[in-house]
C-alpha angles and dihedrals in degrees: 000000000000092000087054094050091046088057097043091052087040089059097040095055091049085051090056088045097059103044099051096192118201099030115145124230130254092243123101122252120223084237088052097079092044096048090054095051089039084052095042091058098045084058100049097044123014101095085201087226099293106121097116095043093062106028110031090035106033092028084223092168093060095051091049082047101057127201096282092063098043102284142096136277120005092312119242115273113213085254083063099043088051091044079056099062080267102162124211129220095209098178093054081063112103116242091248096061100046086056095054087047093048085051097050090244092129116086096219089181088077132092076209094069088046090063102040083051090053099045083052071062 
């Protein structure tokens, strides 16, 4: 009885295997376009309600600052933010300032350039 139930389980589950069921199309949904901007701008710019923790406890802003800027320790450059997981948002740059980056005009080794980045928000 057991070796019965063994194949009987055994073709069931290749049965299960073969007819995946609920599987969603390769097509786009007209929601789908909506959902990923809606998505993209929960993640630049919802703070999820952690403000304090990164700024009043772990004090982020001063490290991204750097000494020079009124912070503490050598600042974080926008190499370093990306070395870091950092993402960027290319199409919120201005025209302007892709250009200068295609072109190699922004200095991306300064805590500066980190700055000017973040008040471009």
């Amino acid at each position: 009885m057991a070796t019965k139930t063994r194949i009987a389980t055994s073709v069931l589950l290749l049965a299960l295997l073969a007819f995946p069921v609920g599987v969603r199309s390769q097509e786009r949904l007209p929601d789908d376009d909506r959902d990923l901007r809606h998505g993209r701008r929960t993640f630049r710019f919802d703070t999820f309600g952690d403000e304090a923790f990164w700024g009043d406890t772990l004090k982020l802003h001063q490290s991204i600052q750097g000494e020079a800027f009124g912070g503490v320790g050598p600042g974080l450059s926008p190499l370093g933010a990306l070395g870091l997981g950092l993402k960027v948002d290319v199409d919120a740059l201005p025209r302007p300032l892709e250009r200068a980056l295609a072109q190699g005009k922004v200095d991306l080794d300064s805590p500066a350039t980190t700055l000017a980045l973040l008040r471009l928000n």
